[in-house]
N, C-alpha and C positions, 0 to 999 in steps of 0.2 A: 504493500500500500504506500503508493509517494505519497511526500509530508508536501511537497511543492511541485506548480507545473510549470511547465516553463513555456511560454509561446512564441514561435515566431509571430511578426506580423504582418508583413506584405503576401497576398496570395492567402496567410490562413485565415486572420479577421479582419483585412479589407481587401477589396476588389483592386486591386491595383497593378498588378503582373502585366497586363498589356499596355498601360500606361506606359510603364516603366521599359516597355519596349518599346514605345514609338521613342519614349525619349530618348533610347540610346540611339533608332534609325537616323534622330534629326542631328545629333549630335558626331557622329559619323557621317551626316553628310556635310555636315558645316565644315569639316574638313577633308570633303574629295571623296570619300568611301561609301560604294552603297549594296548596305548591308541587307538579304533577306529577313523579312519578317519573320519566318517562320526558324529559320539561323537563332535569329539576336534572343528570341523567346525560350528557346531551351536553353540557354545561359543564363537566365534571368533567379537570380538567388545567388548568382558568386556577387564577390567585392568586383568593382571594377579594374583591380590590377590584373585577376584574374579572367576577365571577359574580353577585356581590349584587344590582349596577344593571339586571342582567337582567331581573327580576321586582318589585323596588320603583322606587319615582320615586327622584330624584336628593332631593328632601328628604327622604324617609324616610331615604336611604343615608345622607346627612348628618348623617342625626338617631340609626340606629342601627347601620349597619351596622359599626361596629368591635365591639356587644356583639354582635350574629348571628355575626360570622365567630370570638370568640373565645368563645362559648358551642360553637358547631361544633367547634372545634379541642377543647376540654372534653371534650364529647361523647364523639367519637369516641377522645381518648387514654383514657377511663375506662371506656367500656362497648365499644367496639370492639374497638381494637388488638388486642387477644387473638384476635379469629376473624381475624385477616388469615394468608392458606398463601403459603408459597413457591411459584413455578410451578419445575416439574422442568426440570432440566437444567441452572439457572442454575452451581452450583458446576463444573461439569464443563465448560461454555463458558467461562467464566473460565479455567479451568485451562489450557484449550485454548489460550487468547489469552494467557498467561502463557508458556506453554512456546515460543511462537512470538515471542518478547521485548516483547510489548506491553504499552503502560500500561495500565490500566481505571481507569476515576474513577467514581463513583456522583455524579448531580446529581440531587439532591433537595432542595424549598424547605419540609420537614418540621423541626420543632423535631429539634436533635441528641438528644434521649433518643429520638426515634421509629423515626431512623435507625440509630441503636445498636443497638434491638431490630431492624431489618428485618434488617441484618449481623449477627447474631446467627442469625435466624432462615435466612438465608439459605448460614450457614454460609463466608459470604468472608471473613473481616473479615481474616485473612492473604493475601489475593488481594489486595486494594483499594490502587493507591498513591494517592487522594486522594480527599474526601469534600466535597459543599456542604450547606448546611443553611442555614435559616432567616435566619441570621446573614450568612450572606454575600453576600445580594440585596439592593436595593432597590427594584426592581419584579419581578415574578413574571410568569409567562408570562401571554401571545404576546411580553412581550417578551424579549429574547435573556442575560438577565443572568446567568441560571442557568450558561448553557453558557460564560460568560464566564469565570467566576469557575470554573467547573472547570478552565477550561483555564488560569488562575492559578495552579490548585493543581500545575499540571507544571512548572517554571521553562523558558521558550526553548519551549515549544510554538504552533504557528501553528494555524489553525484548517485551512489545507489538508493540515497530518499528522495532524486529528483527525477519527472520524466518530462520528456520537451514534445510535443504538437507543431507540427511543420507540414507545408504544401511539399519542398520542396525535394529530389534526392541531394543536394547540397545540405540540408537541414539536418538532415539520416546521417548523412558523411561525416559531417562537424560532429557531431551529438557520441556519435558509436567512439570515435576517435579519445573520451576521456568517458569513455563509459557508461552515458545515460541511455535510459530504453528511450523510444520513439515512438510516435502515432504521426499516421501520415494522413493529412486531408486532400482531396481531389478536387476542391476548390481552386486551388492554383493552376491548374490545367497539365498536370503530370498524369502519366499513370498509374493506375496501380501497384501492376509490374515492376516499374522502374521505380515506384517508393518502396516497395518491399526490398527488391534488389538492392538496393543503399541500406537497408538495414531494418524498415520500422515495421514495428512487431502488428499492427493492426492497420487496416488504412478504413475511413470514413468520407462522406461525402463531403460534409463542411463541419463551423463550429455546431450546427443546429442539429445535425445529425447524433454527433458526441452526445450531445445534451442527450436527445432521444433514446440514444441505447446505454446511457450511465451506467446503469449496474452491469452492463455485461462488458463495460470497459478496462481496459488496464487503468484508469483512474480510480479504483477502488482498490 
């Protein structure tokens, strides 16, 4: 029984994954590159140091890719952010994992004003006992820093009382990497297949889903 869960957020409790692919599309093409849609989208969950070298050589990334990733990040906090939706059910599974004495921690490697606005948008920000952001990684997934530094954010937490909730198999990858089990949602637009294959022990449809089959979940 986890004492705490851990979430991603992009793709598990808000709608934002293809967002966040037009903005790499525009952001790649402000500088000459033009990237498939359906390419840029199955990357979408690494860090950008890790997405960039996908599609340019290692000199171009060299040569550009800190203005693509922070023209990206631009991008999308000025012309996006605003269409990104809650996915249903999130406040009400929280509520559920609340009333049952559990932590939640939100792990997101999003600038803290983004994250502000998701808990805002998502209506937890009294649910939530600890938050990551940008600030608190120094590598981004696959590797496991994220979920690190969440579980910093609980004092005395071990990774075998915590499990994490993720769209992504980037999510599964990080997570397995120092140990925590996994629950993969299909909200982010992965499969199945490919969330189990990275590692996560169950997969569900969304947050609303979770909610629905509670007791028959790894969150018990």
């Amino acid at each position: 029984m986890p004492k705490v869960v851990i979430f991603d957020v992009d793709g598990t409790l808000v709608d934002s994954v293809d967002l966040h692919a037009q903005a790499w599309i525009e952001a790649f093409k402000q500088f000459g590159y033009d990237v498939p849609y359906d390419k840029i989208r199955d990357q979408i969950g690494k860090g950008s140091n890790y997405i960039i070298p996908v599609f340019i050589s290692q000199a171009e990334f060299e040569r550009l890719g800190e203005d693509i990733a922070t023209y990206r990040k631009e991008f999308y906090q000025e012309n996006l952010l605003s269409q990104v939706r809650p996915f249903e059910g999130v406040r009400q599974l929280f509520e559920r994992l609340k009333a049952d004495g559990k932590k939640v921690v939100v792990a997101s490697s999003a600038r803290t004003e983004t994250l502000t606005h998701y808990k805002k948008l998502l209506d937890i920000e009294d649910l939530v006992d600890g938050a990551t952001s940008t600030d608190d990684v120094e590598k981004s997934k696959p590797h496991p820093d994220i979920f690190q530094a969440a579980l910093g954010k609980l004092d005395g937490m071990t990774p075998q009382e915590a499990i994490v909730v993720g769209d992504s198999p980037y999510d599964a990858i990080a997570a397995c990497k120092i140990n925590l089990d996994v629950i993969g949602v299909l909200c982010g637009g992965f499969s199945e297949a490919e969330l189990k294959e990275a590692g996560c022990m169950r997969v569900y449809q969304n947050p609303a889903d979770l909610l629905d089959n509670y007791h028959q979940s790894p969150l018990v």
